[in-house]
KETI-259758 format. One record per atom (N, C-alpha, C, O): residue in one letter; x, y, z. Coordinates in steps of 0.2 Angstrom, whole numbers. Last residue first. Layout:
# KETI-259758
+---------+-------+-------+-------+
| residuo |     X |     Y |     Z |
+---------+-------+-------+-------+
|       A |     X |     Y |     Z |
...
+---------+-------+-------+-------+
END
This chain:
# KETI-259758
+---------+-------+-------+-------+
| residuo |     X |     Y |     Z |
+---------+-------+-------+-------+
|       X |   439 |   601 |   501 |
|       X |   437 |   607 |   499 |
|       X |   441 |   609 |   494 |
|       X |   440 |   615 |   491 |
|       X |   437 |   586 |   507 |
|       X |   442 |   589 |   499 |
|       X |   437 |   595 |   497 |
|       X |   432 |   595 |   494 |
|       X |   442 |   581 |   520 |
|       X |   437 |   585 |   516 |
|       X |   438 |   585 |   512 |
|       X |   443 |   582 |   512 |
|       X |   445 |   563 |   524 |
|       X |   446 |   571 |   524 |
|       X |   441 |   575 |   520 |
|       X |   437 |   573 |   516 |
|       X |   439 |   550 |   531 |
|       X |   438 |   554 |   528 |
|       X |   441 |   557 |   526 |
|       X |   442 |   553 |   521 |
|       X |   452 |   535 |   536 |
|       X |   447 |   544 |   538 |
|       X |   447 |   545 |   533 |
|       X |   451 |   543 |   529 |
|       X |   453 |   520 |   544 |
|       X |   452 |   523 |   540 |
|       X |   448 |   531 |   540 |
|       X |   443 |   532 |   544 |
|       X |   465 |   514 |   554 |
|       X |   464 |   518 |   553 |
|       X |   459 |   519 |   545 |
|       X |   463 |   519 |   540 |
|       X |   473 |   496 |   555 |
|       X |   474 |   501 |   554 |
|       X |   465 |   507 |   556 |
|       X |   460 |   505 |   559 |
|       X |   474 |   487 |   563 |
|       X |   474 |   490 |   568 |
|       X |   472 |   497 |   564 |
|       X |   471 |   502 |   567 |
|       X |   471 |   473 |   558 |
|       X |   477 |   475 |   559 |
|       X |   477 |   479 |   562 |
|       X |   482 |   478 |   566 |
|       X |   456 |   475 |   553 |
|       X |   459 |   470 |   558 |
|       X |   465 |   470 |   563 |
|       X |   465 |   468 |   569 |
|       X |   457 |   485 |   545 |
|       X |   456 |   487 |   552 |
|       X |   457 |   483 |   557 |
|       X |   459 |   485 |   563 |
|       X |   462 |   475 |   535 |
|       X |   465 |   480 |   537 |
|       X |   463 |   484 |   543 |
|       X |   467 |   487 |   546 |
|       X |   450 |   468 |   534 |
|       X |   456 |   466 |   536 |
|       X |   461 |   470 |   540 |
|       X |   463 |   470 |   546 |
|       X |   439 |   475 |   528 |
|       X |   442 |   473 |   535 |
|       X |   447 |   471 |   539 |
|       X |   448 |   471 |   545 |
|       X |   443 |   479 |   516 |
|       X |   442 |   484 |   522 |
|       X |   443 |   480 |   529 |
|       X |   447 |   481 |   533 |
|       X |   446 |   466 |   511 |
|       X |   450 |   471 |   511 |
|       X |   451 |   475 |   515 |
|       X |   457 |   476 |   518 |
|       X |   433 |   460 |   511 |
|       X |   438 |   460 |   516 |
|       X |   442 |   462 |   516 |
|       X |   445 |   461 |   521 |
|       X |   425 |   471 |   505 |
|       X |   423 |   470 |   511 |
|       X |   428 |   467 |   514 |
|       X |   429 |   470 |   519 |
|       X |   433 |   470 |   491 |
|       X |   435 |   476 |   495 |
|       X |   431 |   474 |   502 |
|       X |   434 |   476 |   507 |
|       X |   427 |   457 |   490 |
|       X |   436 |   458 |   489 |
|       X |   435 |   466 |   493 |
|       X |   438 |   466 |   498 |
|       X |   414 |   458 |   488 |
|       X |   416 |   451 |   493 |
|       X |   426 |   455 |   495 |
|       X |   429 |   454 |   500 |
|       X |   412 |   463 |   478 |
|       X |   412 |   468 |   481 |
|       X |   413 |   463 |   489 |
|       X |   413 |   465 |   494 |
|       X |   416 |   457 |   467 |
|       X |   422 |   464 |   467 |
|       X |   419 |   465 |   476 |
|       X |   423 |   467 |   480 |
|       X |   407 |   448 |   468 |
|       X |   414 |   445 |   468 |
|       X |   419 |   453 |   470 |
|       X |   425 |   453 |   473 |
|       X |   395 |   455 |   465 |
|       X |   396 |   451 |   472 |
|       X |   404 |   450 |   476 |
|       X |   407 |   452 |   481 |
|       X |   398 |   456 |   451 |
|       X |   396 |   463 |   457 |
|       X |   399 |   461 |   464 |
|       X |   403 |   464 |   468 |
|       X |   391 |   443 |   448 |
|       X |   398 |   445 |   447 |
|       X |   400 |   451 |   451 |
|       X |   405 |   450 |   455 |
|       X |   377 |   446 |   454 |
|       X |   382 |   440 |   456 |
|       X |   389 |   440 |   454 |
|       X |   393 |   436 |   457 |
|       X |   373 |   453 |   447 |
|       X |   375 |   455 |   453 |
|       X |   379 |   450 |   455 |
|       X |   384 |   451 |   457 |
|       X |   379 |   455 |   432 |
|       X |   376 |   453 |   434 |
|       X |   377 |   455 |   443 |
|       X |   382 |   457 |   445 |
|       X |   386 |   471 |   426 |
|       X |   387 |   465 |   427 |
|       X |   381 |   462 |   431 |
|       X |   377 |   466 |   434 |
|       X |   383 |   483 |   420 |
|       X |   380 |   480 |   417 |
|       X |   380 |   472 |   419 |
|       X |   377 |   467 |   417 |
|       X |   390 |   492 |   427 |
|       X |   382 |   493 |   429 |
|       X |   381 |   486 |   426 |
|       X |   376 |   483 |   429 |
|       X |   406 |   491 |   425 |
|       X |   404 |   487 |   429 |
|       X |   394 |   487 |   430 |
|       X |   391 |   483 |   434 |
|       X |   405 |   488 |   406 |
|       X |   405 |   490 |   411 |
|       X |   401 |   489 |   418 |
|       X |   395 |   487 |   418 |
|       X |   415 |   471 |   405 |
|       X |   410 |   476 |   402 |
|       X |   408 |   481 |   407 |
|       X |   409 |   480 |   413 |
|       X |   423 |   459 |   405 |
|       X |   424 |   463 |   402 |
|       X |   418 |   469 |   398 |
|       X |   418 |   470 |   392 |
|       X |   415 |   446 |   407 |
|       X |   417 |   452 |   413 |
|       X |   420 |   459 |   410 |
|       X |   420 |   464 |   413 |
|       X |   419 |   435 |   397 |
|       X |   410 |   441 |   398 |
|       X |   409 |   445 |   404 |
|       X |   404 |   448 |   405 |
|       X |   431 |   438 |   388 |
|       X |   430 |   437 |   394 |
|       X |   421 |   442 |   397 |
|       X |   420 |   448 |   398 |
|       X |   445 |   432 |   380 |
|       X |   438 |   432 |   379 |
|       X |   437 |   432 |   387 |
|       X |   440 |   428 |   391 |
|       X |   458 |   426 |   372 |
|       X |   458 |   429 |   379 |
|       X |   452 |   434 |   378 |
|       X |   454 |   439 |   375 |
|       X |   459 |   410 |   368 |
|       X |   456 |   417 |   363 |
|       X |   458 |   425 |   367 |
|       X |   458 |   429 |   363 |
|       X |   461 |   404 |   378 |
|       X |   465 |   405 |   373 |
|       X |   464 |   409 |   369 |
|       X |   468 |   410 |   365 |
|       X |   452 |   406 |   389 |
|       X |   456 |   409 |   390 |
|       X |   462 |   410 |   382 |
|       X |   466 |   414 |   381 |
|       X |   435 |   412 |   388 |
|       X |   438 |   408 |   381 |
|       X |   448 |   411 |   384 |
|       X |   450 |   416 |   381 |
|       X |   419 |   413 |   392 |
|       X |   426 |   413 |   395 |
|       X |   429 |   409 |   389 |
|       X |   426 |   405 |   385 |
|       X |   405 |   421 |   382 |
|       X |   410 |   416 |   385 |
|       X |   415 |   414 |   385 |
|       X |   418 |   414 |   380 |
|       X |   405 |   435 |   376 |
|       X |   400 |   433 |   379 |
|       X |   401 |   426 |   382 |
|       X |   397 |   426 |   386 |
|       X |   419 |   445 |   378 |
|       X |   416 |   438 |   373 |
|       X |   408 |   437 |   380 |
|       X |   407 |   438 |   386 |
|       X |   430 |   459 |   376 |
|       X |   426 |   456 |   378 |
|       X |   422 |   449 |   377 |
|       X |   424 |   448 |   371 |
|       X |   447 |   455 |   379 |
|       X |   443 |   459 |   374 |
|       X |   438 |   456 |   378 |
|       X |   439 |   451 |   382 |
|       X |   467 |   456 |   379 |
|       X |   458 |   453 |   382 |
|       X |   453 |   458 |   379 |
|       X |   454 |   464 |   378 |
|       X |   479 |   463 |   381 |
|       X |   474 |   460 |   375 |
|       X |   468 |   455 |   374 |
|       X |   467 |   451 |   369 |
|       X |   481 |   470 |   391 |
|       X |   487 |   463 |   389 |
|       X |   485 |   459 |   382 |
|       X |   488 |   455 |   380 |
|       X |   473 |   480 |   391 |
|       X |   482 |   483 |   390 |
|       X |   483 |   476 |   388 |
|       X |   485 |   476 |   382 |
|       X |   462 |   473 |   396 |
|       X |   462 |   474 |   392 |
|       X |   469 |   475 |   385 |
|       X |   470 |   474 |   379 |
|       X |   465 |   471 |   410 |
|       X |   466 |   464 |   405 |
|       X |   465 |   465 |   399 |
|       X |   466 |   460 |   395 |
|       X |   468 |   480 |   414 |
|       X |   474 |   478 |   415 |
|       X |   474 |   470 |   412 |
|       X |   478 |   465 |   412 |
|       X |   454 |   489 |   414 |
|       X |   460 |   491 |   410 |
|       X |   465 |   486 |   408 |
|       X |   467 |   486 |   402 |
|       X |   450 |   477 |   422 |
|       X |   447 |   479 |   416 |
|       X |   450 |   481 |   410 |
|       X |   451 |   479 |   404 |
|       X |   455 |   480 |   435 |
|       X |   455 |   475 |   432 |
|       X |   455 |   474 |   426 |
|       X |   460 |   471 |   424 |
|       X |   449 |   493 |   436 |
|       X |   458 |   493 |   436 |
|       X |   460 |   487 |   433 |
|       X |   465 |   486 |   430 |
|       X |   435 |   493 |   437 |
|       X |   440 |   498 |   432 |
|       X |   446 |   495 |   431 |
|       X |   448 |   495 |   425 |
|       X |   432 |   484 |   449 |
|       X |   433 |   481 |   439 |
|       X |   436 |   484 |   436 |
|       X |   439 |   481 |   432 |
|       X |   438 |   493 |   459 |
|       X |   443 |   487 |   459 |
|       X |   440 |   484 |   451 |
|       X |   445 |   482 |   446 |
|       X |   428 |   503 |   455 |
|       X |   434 |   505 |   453 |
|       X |   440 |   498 |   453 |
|       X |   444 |   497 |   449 |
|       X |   417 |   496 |   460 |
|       X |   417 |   498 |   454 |
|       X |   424 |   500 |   453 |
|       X |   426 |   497 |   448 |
|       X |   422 |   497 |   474 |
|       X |   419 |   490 |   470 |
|       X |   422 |   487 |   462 |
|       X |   424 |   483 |   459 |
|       X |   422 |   509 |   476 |
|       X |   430 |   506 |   478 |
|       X |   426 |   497 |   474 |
|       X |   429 |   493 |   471 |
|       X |   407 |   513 |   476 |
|       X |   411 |   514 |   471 |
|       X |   417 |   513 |   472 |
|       X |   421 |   516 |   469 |
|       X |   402 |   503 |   486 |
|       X |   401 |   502 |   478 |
|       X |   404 |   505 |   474 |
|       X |   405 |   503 |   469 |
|       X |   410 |   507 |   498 |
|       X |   409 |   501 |   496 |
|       X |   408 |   502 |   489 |
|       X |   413 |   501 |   485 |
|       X |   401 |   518 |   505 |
|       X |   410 |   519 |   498 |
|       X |   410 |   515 |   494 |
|       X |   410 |   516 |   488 |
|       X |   394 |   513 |   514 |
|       X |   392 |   518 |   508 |
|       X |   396 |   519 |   503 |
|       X |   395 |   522 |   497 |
|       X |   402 |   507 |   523 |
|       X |   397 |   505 |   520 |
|       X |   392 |   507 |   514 |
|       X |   388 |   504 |   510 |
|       X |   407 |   519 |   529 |
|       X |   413 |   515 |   526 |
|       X |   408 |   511 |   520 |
|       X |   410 |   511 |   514 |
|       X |   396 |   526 |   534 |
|       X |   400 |   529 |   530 |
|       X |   406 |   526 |   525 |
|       X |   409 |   528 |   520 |
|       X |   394 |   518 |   543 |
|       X |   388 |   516 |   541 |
|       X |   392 |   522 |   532 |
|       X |   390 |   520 |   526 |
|       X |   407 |   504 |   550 |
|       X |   402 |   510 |   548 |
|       X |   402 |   514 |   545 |
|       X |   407 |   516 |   542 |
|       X |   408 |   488 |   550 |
|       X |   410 |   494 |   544 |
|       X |   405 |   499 |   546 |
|       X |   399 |   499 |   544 |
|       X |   414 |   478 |   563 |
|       X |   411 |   481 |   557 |
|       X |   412 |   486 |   555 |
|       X |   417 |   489 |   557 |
|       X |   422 |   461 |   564 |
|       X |   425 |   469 |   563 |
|       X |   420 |   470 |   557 |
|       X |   419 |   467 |   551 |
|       X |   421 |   449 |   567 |
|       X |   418 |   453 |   571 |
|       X |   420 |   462 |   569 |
|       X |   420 |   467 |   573 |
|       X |   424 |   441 |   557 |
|       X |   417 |   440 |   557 |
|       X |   417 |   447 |   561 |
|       X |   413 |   451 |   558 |
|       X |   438 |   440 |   553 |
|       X |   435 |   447 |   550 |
|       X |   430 |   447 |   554 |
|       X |   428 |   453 |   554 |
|       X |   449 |   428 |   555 |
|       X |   445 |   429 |   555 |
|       X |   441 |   438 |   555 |
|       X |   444 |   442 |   559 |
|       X |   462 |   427 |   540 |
|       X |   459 |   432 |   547 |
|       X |   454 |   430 |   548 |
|       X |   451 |   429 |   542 |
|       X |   461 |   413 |   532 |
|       X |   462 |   420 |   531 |
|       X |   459 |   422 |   539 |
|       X |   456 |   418 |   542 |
|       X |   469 |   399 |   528 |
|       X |   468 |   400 |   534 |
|       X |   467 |   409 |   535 |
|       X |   471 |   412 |   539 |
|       X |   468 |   386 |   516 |
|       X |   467 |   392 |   517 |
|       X |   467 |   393 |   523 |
|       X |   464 |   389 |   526 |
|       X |   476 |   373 |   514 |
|       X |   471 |   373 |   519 |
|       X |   473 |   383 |   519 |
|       X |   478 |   385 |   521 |
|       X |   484 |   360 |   504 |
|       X |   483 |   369 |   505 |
|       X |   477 |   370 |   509 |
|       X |   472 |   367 |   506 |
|       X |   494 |   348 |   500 |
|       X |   488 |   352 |   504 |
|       X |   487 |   357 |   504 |
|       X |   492 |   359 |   507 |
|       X |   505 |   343 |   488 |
|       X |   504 |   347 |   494 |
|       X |   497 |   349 |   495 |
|       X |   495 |   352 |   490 |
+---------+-------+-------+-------+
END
């Protein structure tokens, strides 16, 4: 079987300028929860991918990743976000006073 991805097109749905600025910490938080849930399973750090050892040079805090891994978290919450706007939905603020 063929597999032809076919995701929403998103090109036209922008992010303003307040959504744009969350970005890196919903970034850093999609590594947190990653990070946790490969750790919990007994993944550890390794300076090279090693799935049968379960080693993995992503396993470190998100500042220290190269940007081009950074890219990957932050590629995933941009369409995230858009999609979901795509859809129709609503994103707000509220205060947290």
């Amino acid at each position: 079987m063929k597999y032809i991805p076919r995701p929403l097109d998103t090109s036209t749905v922008l992010l303003d300028e307040e959504l744009q600025n969350s970005l890196e910490t919903v970034s850093q938080n999609i590594h947190e929860v990653w990070s946790q849930k490969r750790i919990e399973t007994g993944w550890r750090y390794g300076a090279v991918y090693d799935g049968d050892k379960k080693l993995h040079p992503c396993l470190a805090p998100y500042d220290s990743l190269s940007e081009e891994e950074k890219d990957l978290d932050r590629a995933t919450v941009i369409q995230t976000v858009k999609t979901l706007l795509k859809m129709g939905y609503q994103i707000k603020k509220e205060d947290l006073k």
